[in-house]
N, C-alpha and C positions, 0 to 999 in steps of 0.2 A: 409839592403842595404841603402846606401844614394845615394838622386838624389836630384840636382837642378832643380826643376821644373818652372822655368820662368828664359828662356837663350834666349839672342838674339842676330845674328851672323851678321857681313857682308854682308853675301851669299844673309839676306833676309831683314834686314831691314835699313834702310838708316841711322839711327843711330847706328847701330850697326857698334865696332869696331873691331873683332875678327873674323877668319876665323872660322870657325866647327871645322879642324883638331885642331888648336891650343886651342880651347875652351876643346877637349877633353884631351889633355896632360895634360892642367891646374887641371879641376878638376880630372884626376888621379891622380897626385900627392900628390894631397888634400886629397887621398881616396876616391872618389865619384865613383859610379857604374852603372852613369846614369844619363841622363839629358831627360828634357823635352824641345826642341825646339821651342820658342812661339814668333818668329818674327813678325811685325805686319802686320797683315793681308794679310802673305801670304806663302807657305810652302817650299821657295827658300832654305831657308838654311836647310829643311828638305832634298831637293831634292839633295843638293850638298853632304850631307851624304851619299844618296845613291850612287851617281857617287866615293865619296870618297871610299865606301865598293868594288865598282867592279875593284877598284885598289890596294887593297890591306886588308890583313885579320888580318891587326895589332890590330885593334881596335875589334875584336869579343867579347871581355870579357866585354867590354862595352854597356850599353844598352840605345839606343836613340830612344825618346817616340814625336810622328807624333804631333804638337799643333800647336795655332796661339793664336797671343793674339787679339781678335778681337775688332774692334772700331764700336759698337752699336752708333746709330742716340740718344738715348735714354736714354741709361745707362751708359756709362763710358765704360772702357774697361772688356772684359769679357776673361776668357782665358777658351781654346778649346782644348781637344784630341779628338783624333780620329783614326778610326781602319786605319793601315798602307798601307794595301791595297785599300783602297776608295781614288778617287780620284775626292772631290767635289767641283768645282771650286766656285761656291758663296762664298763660303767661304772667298773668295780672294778678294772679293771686298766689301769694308766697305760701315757701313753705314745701314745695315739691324736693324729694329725695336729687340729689345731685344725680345720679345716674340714670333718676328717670327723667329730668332735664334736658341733660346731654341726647338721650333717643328723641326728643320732641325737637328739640332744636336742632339736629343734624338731618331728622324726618325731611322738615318744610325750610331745610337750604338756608341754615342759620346757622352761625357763626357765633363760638363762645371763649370764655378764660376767664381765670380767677383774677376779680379785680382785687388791688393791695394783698398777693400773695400771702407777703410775711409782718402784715399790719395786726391792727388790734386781736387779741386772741377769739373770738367770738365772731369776727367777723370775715377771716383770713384762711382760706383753703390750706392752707401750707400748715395752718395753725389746729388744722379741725381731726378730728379723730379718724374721720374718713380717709382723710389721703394718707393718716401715719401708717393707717392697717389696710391702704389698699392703693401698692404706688405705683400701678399700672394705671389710676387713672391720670394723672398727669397726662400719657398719651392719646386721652381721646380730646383734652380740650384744643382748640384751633392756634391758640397765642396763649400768650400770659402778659398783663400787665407791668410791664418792669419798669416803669416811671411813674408815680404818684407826688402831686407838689404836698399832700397832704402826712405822706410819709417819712420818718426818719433817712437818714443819706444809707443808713446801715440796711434795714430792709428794701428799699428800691437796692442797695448793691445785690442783697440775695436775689432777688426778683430777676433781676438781669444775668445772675449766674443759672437761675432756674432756666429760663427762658434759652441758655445760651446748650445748658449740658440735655436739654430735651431735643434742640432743634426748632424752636418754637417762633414762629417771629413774634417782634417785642410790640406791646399797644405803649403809648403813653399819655394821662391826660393829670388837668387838674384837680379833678374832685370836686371841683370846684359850686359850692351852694350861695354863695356870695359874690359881690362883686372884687 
C-alpha cells in the first residue's frame, strides 16, 4: 500500500492550499491508498474527512490516518497519530515541552517522530537544542521521518541515516500544502 504520510489541507492548516476531498482525488490518481492528515496543530481537516464520510461512501477504499504535525516549545515540529476514536484536545494547542508530548502521546496509544529531522533550523528536531543536549531522546520517538519532497536530497539523506543508526522505521510524505 502507499500512503502520504505528512498532508496538510485547508480544512486545517492556514497554509494549507487543498481541500481533503481534492487531496483525496489527487493522490488516487497517483495510486495512493492512503494518507496521513498532519495539519498543524490541529485535527480540522481530520474532522472535515469525517463530515466528508457521512455524505458520501465514495472514498471507502481509501484510507485516512487521525495526525497533527505538532510544534513542540523545544524541538521542531514532531508529527503525531493517533487512535481515531480519542479525541485529545492538548494536542491542539502548540507549544508543549517535546518530552511532555512524547508521555501524552504514548499514554493514549499514539505514535510520534520528528517530522524534516535535519530541515529548517527552527523547525527540525535534529536541529533543536534539545536533542543536542539530550540524545537519549531519539529513542523514545516511534519512526523518524526520512523522506520529505520538501527537503534538500542532503537532509532526507541524514534523515534516513538517522532513522537507519536508531533502528527506527522510516515515515515518508510530501509536506505537501499545495496541489
Amino acid at each position: 500500500m502507499r500512503f502520504d504520510l505528512h498532508c496538510h489541507t485547508k480544512n486545517g492548516s492556514l497554509d494549507g492550499r487543498i481541500d481533503i476531498e481534492d487531496y483525496i482525488r489527487i493522490l488516487k490518481q497517483k495510486g495512493f491508498d492512503g494518507m496521513l492528515v498532519t495539519d498543524h496543530n490541529t485535527y480540522n481537516g481530520y474532522r472535515a474527512w469525517k463530515e466528508l464520510r457521512k455524505k458520501t461512501d465514495e472514498y471507502d477504499d481509501f484510507v485516512i490516518l487521525k495526525g497533527v504535525e505538532y510544534d513542540t516549545i523545544d524541538a521542531g515540529h514532531i508529527l503525531v497519530v493517533m487512535p481515531d476514536n480519542l479525541k485529545l484536545r492538548i494536542l491542539e494547542v502548540r507549544g508543549l515541552p517535546v518530552q511532555l508530548l512524547i508521555k501524552i502521546v504514548h499514554r493514549y496509544d499514539g505514535i510520534l517522530g520528528p517530522a524534516h529531522p535535519f530541515g529548517a533550523k527552527f523547525l527540525s528536531a535534529m536541529c533543536s537544542e534539545k536533542l543536542k543536549k539530550d540524545k537519549g531522546l531519539i529513542h523514545q520517538f516511534d519512526f523518524v521521518e526520512a523522506f520529505n519532497t520538501c527537503e534538500l536530497p542532503e537532509s532526507n539523506r541524514k534523515a534516513r541515516e538517522l532513522a537507519a543508526k536508531y533502528k527506527k522505521p522510516a515515515f515518508g510524505g510530501s509536506d505537501s500544502h499545495r496541489e
